[in-house]
C-alpha positions in Angstrom: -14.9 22.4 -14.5 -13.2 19.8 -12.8 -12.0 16.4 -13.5 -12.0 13.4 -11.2 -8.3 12.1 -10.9 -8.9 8.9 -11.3 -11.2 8.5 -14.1 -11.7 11.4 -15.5 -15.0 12.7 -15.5 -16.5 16.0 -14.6 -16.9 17.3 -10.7 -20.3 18.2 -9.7 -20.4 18.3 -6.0 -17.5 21.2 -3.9 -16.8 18.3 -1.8 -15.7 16.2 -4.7 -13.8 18.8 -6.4 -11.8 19.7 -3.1 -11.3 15.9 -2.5 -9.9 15.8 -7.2 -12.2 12.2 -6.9 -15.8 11.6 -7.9 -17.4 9.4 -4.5 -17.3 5.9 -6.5 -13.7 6.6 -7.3 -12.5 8.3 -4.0 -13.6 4.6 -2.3 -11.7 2.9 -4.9 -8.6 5.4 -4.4 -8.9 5.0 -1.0 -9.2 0.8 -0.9 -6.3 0.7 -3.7 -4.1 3.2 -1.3 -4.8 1.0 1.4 -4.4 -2.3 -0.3 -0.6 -0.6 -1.6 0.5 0.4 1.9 -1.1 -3.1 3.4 1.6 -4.9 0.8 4.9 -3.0 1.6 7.6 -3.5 3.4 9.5 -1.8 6.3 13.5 -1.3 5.9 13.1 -3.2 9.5 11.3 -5.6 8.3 13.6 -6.5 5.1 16.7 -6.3 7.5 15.8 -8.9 10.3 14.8 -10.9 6.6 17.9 -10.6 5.9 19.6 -11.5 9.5 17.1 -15.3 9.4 18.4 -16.1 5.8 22.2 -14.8 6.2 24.3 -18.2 6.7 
């Protein structure tokens, strides 16, 4: 059986085991994989950072 990949706990729907998250945890995967890419930064953005700050 499978496991959810974020918690741990069996599969029981095909659609959860092809997606490896149980629904609760797929929306929480999928708000903390947003919240992660919402919070990096480009190699553009960390150059023209570095051009305002270089004296």
């Amino acid at each position: 059986m499978a496991a959810c990949g974020r918690c741990g706990r069996p599969l029981k729907t095909p659609e959860s085991v092809r997606d490896g998250y149980g629904p609760i945890c797929k929306r929480k995967q999928e708000e903390a994989e947003a919240e992660f890419l919402r919070i990096q930064v480009t190699i553009d953005e960390e150059l023209e950072y570095q051009k305002k700050v270089k004296r």
